[in-house]
C-alpha positions in Angstrom: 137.4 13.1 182.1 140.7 13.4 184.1 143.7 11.2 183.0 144.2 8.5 184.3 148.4 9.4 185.0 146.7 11.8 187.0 145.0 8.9 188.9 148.5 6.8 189.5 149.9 10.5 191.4 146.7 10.4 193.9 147.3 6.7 194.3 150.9 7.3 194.7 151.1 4.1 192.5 152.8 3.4 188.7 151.2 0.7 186.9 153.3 -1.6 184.9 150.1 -2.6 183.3 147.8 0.4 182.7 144.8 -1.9 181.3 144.1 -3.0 184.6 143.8 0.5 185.4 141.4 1.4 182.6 139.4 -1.8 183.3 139.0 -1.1 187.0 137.3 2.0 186.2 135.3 0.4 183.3 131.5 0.4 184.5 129.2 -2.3 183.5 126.6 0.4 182.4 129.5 2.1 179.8 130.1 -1.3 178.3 126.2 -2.0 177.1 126.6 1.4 175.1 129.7 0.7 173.6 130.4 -3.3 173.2 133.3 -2.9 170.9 135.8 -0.9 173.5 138.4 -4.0 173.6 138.1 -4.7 177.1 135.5 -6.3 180.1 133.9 -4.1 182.7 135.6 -3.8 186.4 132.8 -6.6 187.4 135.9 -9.5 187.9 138.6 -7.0 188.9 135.9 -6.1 192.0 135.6 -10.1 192.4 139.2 -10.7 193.0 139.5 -6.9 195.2 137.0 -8.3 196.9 138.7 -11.4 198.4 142.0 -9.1 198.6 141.0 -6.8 200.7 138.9 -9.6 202.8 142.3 -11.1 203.7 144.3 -8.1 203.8 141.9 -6.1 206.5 141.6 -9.4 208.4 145.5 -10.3 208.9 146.2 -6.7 210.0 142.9 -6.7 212.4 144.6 -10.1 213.7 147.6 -8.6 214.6 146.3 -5.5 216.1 143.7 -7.3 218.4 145.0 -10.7 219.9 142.7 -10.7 222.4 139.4 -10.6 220.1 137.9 -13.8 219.3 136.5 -14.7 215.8 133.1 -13.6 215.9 134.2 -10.2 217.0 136.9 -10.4 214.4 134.2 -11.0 211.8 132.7 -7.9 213.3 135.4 -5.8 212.6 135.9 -6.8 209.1 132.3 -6.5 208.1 132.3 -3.0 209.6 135.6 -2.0 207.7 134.6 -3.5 204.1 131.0 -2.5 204.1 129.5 -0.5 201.3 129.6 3.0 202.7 133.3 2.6 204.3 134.7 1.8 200.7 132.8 4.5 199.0 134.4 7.0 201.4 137.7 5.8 200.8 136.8 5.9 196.9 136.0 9.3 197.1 139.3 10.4 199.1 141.1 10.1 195.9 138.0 11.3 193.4 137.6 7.9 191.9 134.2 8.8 190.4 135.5 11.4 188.3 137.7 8.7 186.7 134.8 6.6 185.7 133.2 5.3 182.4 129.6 5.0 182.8 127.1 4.5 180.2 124.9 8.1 180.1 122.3 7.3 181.6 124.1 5.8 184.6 126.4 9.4 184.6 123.3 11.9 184.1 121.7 9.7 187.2 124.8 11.1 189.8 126.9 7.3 189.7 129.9 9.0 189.6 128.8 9.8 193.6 126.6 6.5 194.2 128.1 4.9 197.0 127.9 1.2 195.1 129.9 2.3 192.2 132.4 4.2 194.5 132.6 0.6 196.5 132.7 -1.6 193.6 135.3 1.1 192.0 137.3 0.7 195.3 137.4 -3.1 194.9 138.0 -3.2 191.4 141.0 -1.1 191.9 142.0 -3.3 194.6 142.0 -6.2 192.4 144.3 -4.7 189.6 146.3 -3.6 192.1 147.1 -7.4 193.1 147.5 -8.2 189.6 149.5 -5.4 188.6 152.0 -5.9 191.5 151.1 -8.8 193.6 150.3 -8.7 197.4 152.7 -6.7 199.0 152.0 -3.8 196.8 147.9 -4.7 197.5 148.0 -4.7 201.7 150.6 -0.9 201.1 147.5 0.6 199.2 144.8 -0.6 201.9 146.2 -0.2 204.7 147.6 3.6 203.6 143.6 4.2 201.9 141.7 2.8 204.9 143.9 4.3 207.4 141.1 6.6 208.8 138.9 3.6 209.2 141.5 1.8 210.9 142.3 4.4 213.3 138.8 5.5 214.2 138.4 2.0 215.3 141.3 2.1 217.7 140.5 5.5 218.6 136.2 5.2 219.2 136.9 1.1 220.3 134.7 -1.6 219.3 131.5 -0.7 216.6 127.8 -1.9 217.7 127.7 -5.4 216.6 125.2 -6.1 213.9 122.5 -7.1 216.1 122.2 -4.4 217.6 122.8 -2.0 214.5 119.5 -3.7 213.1 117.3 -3.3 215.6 118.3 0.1 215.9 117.3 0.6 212.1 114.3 -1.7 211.8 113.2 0.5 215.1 113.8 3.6 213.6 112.2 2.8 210.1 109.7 0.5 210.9 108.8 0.8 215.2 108.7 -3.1 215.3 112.1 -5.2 216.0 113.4 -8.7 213.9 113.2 -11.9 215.2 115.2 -14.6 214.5 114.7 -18.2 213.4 117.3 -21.3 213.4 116.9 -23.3 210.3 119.0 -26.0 210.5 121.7 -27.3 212.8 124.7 -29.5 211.4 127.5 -31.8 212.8 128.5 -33.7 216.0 128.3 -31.7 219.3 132.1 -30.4 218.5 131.7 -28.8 216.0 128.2 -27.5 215.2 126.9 -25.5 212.2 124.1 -23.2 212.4 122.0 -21.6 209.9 119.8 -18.2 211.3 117.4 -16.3 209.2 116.5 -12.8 210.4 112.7 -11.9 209.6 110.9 -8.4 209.7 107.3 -8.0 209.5 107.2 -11.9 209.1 109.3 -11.8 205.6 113.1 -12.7 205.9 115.6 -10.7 205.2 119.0 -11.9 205.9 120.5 -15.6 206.4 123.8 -16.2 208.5 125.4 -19.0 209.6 128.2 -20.2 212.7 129.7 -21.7 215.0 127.5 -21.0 217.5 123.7 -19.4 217.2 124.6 -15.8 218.4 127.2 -16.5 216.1 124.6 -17.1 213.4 122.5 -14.8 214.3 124.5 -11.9 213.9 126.0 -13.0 210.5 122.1 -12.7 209.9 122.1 -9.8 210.9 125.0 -8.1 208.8 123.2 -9.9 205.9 119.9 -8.3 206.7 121.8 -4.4 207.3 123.0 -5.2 203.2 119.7 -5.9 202.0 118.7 -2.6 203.4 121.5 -0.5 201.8 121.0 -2.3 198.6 117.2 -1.4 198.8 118.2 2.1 199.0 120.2 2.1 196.3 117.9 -0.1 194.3 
């Protein structure tokens, strides 16, 4: 396996605290095989990367589109943290050759399985923030999704998820979802709405907003997971 110093000079980043490296790159599957390693998996580093990055890709997407209202903000930020986008920035800087997986999860190809890259991603993320707090955090994701970030300004807005589904469910399954409001909450002002998409009459994804297209296309986004996590499953 490659050393991890190696790692910091593709990151262009110097840990003060090179556990958090080691633990982002700890997979779940290489902790069962060897319990008595000293340290957890990268499972809570990808919680906290998670919310990092969430915060981090939405500030800068509110400052580079002022005109864009939330729902299309939401958009953007779906599109930008999904599975698939992550993995690709993962694999810019070889991440899954840094990994420890258990050996059945490394004979199976995970060091090139888009959710490990993704999760990997995250984790890394999160002991970014930790190691040097956010400043250093929003320098590494801006400077590792800048591709993402400039295909978007460069190719303009992305199908919203609506439309991505159908386009899937079409393709997969030549029949198209429906949706289905469950509930409705709060005065006239301020109404909550919860959507659930269903194909072939089972659901598969459950949104809720402001308004029902709102809803419906958090729905929607939910459903488009399901499906990648179906392939992965």
């Amino acid at each position: 396996m490659p050393d991890r110093k190696e790692l910091e000079g593709r990151l262009h980043l110097k840990f003060k605290h090179p556990q958090l490296l080691r633990q982002a790159l700890v997979h779940t599957s290489y902790l069962n095989e060897n319990p008595g390693i000293g340290t957890g998996s990268n499972e809570r580093l990808e919680f906290l990367g998670d919310a990092a990055l969430g915060i981090v890709v939405a500030h800068q997407l509110y400052v580079e589109y002022p005109d864009v209202d939330e729902g299309k903000l939401t958009e953007l930020r779906a599109f930008l943290v999904r599975r698939d986008t992550l993995a690709r920035a993962a694999a810019r800087f070889d991440l899954g050759d840094y990994l420890q997986l258990g050996r059945g999860e490394d004979a199976a190809g995970g060091r090139k399985r888009p959710t490990n890259l993704a999760r990997a991603y995250e984790a890394l993320v999160g002991a970014i923030f930790l190691d040097g707090g956010i400043a250093k955090t929003r320098a590494f994701i801006k400077r590792s999704l800048a591709d993402e970030f400039a295909k978007l300004r460069n190719s303009g807005m992305p199908h919203d998820p609506k439309s991505r589904l159908q386009e899937v469910i079409q393709s997969r399954w030549q029949t198209t979802p429906s949706y289905k409001v469950l509930k409705t909450e709060g005065p006239d002002h301020a109404r909550r709405f919860t959507v659930q998409v269903i194909v072939g009459g089972k659901p598969l994804g459950t949104g809720e907003g402001r308004s029902k297209q709102m809803a419906e296309k958090a729905a929607a986004q939910a459903a488009l997971n399901e499906i990648e996590q179906q392939e992965i499953a």
